[in-house]
Residue, then its C-alpha position, 0 to 999 in steps of 0.5 A: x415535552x410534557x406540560x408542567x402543571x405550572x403551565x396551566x390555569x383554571x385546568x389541571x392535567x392528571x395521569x391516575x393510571x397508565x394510558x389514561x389522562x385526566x382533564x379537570x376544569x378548574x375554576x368552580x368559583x365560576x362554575x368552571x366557565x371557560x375563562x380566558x385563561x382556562x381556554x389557553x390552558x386547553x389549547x397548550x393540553x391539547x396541543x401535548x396529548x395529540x403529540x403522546x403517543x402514550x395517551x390511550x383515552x382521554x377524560x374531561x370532568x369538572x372540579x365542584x359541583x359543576x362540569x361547565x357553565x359554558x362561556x363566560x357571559x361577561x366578556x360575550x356581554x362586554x361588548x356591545x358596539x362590536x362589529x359583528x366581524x369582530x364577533x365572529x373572528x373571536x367567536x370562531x377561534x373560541x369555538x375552535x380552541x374548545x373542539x380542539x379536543x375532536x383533533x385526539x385520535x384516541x377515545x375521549x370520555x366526558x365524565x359529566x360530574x354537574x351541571x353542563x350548559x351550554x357551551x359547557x354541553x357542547x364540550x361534552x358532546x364533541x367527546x366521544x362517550x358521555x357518562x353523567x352523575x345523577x342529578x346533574x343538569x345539562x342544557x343549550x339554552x342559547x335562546x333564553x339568553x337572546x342568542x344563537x347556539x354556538x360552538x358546533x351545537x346545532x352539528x354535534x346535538x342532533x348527531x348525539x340524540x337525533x333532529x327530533x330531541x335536539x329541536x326540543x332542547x335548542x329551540x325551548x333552551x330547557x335544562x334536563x336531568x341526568x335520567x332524562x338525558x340518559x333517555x334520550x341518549x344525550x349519556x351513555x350511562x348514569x353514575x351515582x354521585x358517590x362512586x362516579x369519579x372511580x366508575x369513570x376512571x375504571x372506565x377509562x383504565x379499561x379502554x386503555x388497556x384495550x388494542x391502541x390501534x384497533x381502538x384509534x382506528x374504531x375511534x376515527x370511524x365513528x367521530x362526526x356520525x360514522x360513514x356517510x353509507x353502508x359502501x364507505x363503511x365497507x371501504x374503510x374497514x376493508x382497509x382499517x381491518x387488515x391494518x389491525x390483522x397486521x399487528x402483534x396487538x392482534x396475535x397477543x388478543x388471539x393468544x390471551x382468549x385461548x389460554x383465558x386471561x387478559x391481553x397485554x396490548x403493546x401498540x405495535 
């Protein structure tokens, strides 16, 4: 059953075009800072979306000015004569309550519309594809706030934009721009702010309307770096190939190319 929007806080869940869904963090008061209650509410939307099977991409973007300050610093503060056990135990459920998102087995996008620090950055990169508006900021600086990156930030930075550039970022805690990070390639593609939530929702409509399956399956073998080698690549699409050649999506992709006009793909 669908959630009701009732059911979320500080994040709202949208349905702009079919297969397409929207995860808008909701909080700018605070930048959008993963709350408490923001981050149960991401848990319940997960939870939904991997059981829709009518979910065909899904798109995380921020309300305001901001994508993600990160977590919120005032409960991480809070206390300082915890245990570092008790630390851990509430770090690792915040960690894995956010990367949550890696469980979708359909194309993620991060339509970064701001600044995204920090955690905030590390959601970002645990999405498939990352698309940023000109002039946003983005950042790990852990350090310059006396601490060690966290929620899979030293796993997903260098698999993003390699060992070299993810060294600078984490151990200078230094905030690029939108360009930079395009240069780097922290972001597939830079956006004018003016256009940049239709350019990303024209993105998505099109990776929707894409083979369900061949796209889950392309998706699954490109997360967490792809193969680990040429072997373990050919073995998967040995397999992962036939599977797709096996489906009517594939004869209606055949057929829509001879008589030149645009598949309509069923997910069978």
């Amino acid at each position: 059953m669908a959630l009701a929007p009732t059911e979320l806080r500080h994040l709202r869940l949208d349905r702009p075009s079919e297969g397409v869904v929207v995860l808008t963090l909701d909080n700018p008061e605070m930048r959008n800072a993963m709350s408490e209650e923001m981050t149960g509410s991401w848990v319940r939307a997960i939870d939904d979306l991997a059981a829709d099977r009518s979910v065909r991409v899904v798109v995380v973007t921020g309300e305001g000015s901001a994508f993600c300050s990160g977590g919120n610093t005032s409960w991480i503060a809070s206390e300082p004569d915890a245990t570092v056990d008790h630390l851990r135990t509430r770090m690792i459920a915040f960690y894995r309550a956010w990367l949550s998102i890696r469980r979708l087995e359909v194309p993620t996008i991060a339509a970064v519309n701001g600044a995204a620090i920090g955690a905030g950055l590390c959601l970002a990169l645990a999405c498939d594809l990352r698309y940023a508006a000109r002039g946003a900021k983005l950042g790990v600086p852990f350090v310059k706030l006396g601490m060690h990156a966290g929620m899979g930030g030293t796993h997903l930075l260098p698999e993003v934009v390699g060992e070299a550039h993810a060294k600078d970022l984490l151990l200078t805690g230094r905030v690029v721009d939108a360009d930079e990070a395009l240069r780097i390639g922290l972001v597939s593609r830079v956006l004018e702010p003016a256009t940049f939530g239709d350019e990303v929702l024209e993105i998505a409509a099109g990776v929707a309307a894409s083979a369900p399956i061949a796209t889950r399956l392309t998706t699954l073998a490109l997360r967490d770096g792809g193969h680990p080698d040429l072997e373990a690549a050919l073995q998967w699409e040995a397999l992962a190939q036939p599977v797709t050649l096996a489906t009517a999506d594939l004869q209606e992709g055949i057929a829509a190319s001879k008589e030149k006009r645009p598949p309509v793909f069923t997910g069978q």
